[in-house]
C-alpha positions, 0 to 999 in steps of 0.5 A, a space after each residue: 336132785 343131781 347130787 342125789 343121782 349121783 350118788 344113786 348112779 355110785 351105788 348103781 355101779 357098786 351093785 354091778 360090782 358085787 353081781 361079779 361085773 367089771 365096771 369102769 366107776 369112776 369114768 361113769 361117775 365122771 360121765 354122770 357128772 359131767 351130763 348132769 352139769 351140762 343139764 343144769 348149765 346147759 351151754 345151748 340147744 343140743 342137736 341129733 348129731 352132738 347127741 349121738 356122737 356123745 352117746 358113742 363117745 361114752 359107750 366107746 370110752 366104757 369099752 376101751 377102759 374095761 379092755 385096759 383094766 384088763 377085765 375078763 373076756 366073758 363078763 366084759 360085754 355085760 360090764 360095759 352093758 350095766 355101766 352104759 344102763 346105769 347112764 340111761 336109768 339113772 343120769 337120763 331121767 335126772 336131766 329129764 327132772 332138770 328139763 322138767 323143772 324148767 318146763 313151761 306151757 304157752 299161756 299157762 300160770 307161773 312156776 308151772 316146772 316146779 308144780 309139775 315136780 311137786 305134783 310127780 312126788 306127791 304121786 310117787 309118795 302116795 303109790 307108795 304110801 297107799 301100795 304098804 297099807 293097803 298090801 299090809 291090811 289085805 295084801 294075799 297074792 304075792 306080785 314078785 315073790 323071787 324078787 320082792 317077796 313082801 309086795 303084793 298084787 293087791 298092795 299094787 292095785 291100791 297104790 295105783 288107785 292111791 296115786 290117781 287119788 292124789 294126782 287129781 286132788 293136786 290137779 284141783 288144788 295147784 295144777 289147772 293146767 291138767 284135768 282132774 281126770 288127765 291129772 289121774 291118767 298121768 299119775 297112774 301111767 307114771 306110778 305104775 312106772 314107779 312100781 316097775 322101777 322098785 321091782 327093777 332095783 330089787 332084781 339089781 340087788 338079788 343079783 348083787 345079794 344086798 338088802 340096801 343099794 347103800 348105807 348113807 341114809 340110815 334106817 333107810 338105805 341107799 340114795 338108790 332105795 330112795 329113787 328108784 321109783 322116782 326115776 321110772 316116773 320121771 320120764 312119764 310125766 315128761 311126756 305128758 308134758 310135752 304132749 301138752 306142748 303140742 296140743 
């Protein structure tokens, strides 16, 4: 999954670019990199202050690499704005998948990180799945005709509908640690969240004027295509975990 950001982060940048935005790529891929190694090789428990004082590190770096590139004054701050969003909607929630493969709950069943990711996909796949049939048998009302003109309202109503389907049929099958209307919730609040995220990365691309964030999946688009919902739905279900942690 890093691998996969990593590339979804370049395409990222790359569609910054094709909008008319200066974007340091190579220091933000540099960043990413080094975020999501220390997310998989975490070298202790990070605190407030190492946290913030990273985060300005990276957003002071951006800013002195566009004024030494030499980008124009007008389109600077909108150059340093999408680079430092590229890090927080994309290398974020993939140390947050990291974080969730880890997870555990005192007194729950084993391996409960990796039925929690699995759980995520089948959810993401199933809004997916449910939103194209059902938008292509009864779809009439276009959702985001300026941005997604082939998404429908009621392509959307079916996907959440699906999605809470298949999060409470994997509740019941591998996940007793949910109920199956807890399951349902947290699927619905993290595909609707997955829908947001799809829409968001057809807005990036109207606005870089591309049909495909990349081209290293063929018949399928960018790493990016691939992702974008996923990476909305990620720090949803993070949070229904931890607020099981706390219960």
């Amino acid at each position: 999954m890093g691998v996969v950001g990593l590339g979804a982060l370049w395409e990222f940048l790359r569609l910054a670019e094709k909008s008319g935005l200066p974007v340091p790529k190579w220091l933000v891929l540099a960043v990413g990199t080094a975020t999501v190694a220390v997310a998989v090789f975490p070298p202790g428990a990070p605190s407030g202050i190492g946290v913030g004082g990273a985060a300005f590190a990276v957003a002071a770096a951006v800013s002195a690499a566009l004024l030494l590139s030499g980008a124009r004054p007008p389109v600077s701050m909108a150059g340093a704005g999408a680079s430092l969003l590229a890090v927080a909607m994309i290398v974020v929630p993939v140390c947050a998948l990291v974080w969730l493969r880890r997870s555990s709950l005192p007194g729950g069943g084993a391996a409960f990180g990796p039925r929690m990711i699995l759980f995520l996909l089948l959810s993401v796949w199933g809004c997916d799945s449910f939103a194209y049939y059902v938008g292509r048998r009864l779809g009439r009302h276009r959702l985001a005709p300026t941005v997604s003109p082939k998404k429908t309202v009621e392509g959307a109503v079916g996907g959440l509908l699906g999605s809470m389907a298949v999060a409470a049929g994997a509740a019941l099958l591998f996940l007793p640690e949910f109920s199956a209307v807890e399951a349902a919730i947290v699927g619905g609040l993290a595909t609707s969240a997955g829908q947001l995220g799809d829409l968001v990365e057809s807005l990036f691309k109207r606005g870089a004027s591309v049909k495909d964030s990349g081209i290293f999946l063929p018949g399928h688009g960018g790493f990016y295509d691939r992702v974008d919902s996923l990476l909305f739905a990620v720090p949803v279900v993070c949070g229904a975990v931890l607020i099981k942690m706390a219960a």
